[in-house]
N, C-alpha and C positions, 0 to 999 in steps of 0.2 A: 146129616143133621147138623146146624147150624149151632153154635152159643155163643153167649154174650159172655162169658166168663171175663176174659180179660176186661171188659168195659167194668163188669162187678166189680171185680177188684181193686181197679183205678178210682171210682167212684170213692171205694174203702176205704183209700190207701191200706190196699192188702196183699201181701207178696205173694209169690207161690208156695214159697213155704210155708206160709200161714193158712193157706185154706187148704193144703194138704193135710196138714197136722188137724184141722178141727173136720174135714170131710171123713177121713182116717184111710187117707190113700195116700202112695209117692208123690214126690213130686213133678217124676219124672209122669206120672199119671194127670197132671196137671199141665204141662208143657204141651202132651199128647193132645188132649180135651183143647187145648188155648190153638193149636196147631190141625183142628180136625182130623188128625188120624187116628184117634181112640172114640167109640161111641160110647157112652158111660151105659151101665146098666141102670133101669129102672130107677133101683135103691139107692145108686150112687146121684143119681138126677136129684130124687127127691132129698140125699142129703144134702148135695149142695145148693140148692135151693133156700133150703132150711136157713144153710151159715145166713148166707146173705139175705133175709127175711123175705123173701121174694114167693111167688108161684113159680110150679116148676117150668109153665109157659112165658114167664117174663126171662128165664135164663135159653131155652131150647126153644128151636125149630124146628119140624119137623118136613122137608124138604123131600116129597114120593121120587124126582125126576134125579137127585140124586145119588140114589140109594141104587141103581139098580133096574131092571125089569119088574115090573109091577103083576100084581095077579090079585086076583079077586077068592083066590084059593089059600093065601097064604094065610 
């Protein structure tokens, strides 16, 4: 999964510790996400979305080739 986060936050001018504090995650959870090794959950998408008044399809991408082996079973 792809994000835009660091474009958000430049857009802001908004640090990491700033949108960690109002998503109510680490920062280091943000570095992760800005880095693509952490996939947020769900609920974490759609808060960060929220901060930055955005949908949660203008922050994520959702990339099948990825992720992995695909399955029509999952």
């Amino acid at each position: 999964m792809k994000n835009r986060i660091k474009v958000l936050r430049a857009e802001r001018d908004m640090t990491q510790e700033q949108l960690a504090e109002l998503a109510g995650v680490s920062r280091n959870t943000i570095i992760s996400m800005e880095k693509d090794k952490y996939c947020p959950s769900l609920k974490l998408g759609y808060r960060i979305a929220h901060v930055f008044g955005v949908g949660i399809d203008d922050v994520f991408t959702y990339e099948p080739d990825k992720d992995g082996p695909s399955g029509d079973d999952e």
